[in-house]
N, C-alpha and C positions, 0 to 999 in steps of 0.2 A: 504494500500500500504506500505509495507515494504523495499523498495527504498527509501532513502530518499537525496540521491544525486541528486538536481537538472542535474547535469551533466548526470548523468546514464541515468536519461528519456531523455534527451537531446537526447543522443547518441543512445535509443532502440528507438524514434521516426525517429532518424537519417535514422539507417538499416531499419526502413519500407519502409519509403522513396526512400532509393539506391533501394530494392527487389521490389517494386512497380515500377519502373524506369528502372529497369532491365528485369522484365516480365520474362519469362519461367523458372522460379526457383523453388526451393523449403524452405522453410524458417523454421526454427524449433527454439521453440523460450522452451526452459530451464524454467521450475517455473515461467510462466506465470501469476500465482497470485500474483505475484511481482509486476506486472506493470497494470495488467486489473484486479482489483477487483469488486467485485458483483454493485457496486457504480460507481467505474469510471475505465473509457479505454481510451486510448491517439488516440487520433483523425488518428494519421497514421495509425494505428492498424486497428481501426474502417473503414476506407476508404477499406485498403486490404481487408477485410471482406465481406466488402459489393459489392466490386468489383473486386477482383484481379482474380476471376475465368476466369472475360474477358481477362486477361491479361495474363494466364496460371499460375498464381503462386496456388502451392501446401504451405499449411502448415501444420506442427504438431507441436502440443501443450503440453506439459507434464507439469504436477502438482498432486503433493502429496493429493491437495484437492481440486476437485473439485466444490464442493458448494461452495469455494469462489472465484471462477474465474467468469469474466464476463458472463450474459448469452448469449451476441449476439456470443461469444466462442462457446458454448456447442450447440447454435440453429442452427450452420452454420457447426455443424460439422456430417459428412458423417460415421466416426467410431467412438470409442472406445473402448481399451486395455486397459482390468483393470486387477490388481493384488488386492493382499491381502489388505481389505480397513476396517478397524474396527471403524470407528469415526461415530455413528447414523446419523449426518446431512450429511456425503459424502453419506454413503447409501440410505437415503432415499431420497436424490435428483437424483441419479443415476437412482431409483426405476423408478424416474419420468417419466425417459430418457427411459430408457433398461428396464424395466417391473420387474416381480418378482426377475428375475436371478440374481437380486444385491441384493437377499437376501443371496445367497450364498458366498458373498464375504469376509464376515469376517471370512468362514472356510476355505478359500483355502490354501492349502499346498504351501510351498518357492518355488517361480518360475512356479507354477500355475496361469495361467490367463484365463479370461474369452473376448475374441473378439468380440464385436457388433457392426455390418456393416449392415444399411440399414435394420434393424428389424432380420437380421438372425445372432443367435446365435452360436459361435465359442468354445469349450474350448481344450487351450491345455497346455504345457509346455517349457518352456523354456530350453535350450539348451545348457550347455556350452560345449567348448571344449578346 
């Protein structure tokens, strides 16, 4: 855990709290390996996870690295949008997830990504304007 402000957790156990309290939301939570590492996840988190679907709340997660995010994250999750991932351990736990097609991750072109939703495989591009 790379937080090391008591107050910070304080405050991301806070907004689980309010978003679990709030119901029909959507909650996106920035480098979530910040706060839910492979070891530990803060019990509000934990709670949303394991029930906030009754409650209607939507979450997304973004993290540079996936193998070090909790796994009740990755087991509870319905997709994944990946971009260019070169680091062996995010690949080979993605492998775990998404099957061979996270062998292709480390060649994808800038703003290339690969979408897995429910075992069906997506690839496209990013878009600016």
């Amino acid at each position: 855990n790379w937080i090391d402000d008591g107050q910070e957790i304080e405050a991301f156990e806070f907004a689980c709290c309010v978003a679990n309290a709030c119901g029909d939301i959507c909650l996106i939570i920035e480098e979530v390996d910040a706060y839910a590492t492979p070891q530990t996840i803060p019990g509000a988190l934990q709670r949303l996870l394991k029930i906030g679907r009754h409650r209607n709340i939507s979450m997304i997660f973004v993290s540079r690295r996936p193998a070090e995010i909790h796994r009740l994250i990755t087991s509870q999750s319905q997709r994944f949008v990946l971009f260019k991932m070169i680091e062996p351990n995010d690949v080979r736990y993605l492998k775990s997830v998404i099957g061979m097609e996270a062998d292709e991750l480390p060649n994808l072109e800038a703003l290339h990504y690969v979408d897995w939703q429910h075992g069906k495989i997506e690839r496209g591009v990013t878009k600016w304007k």
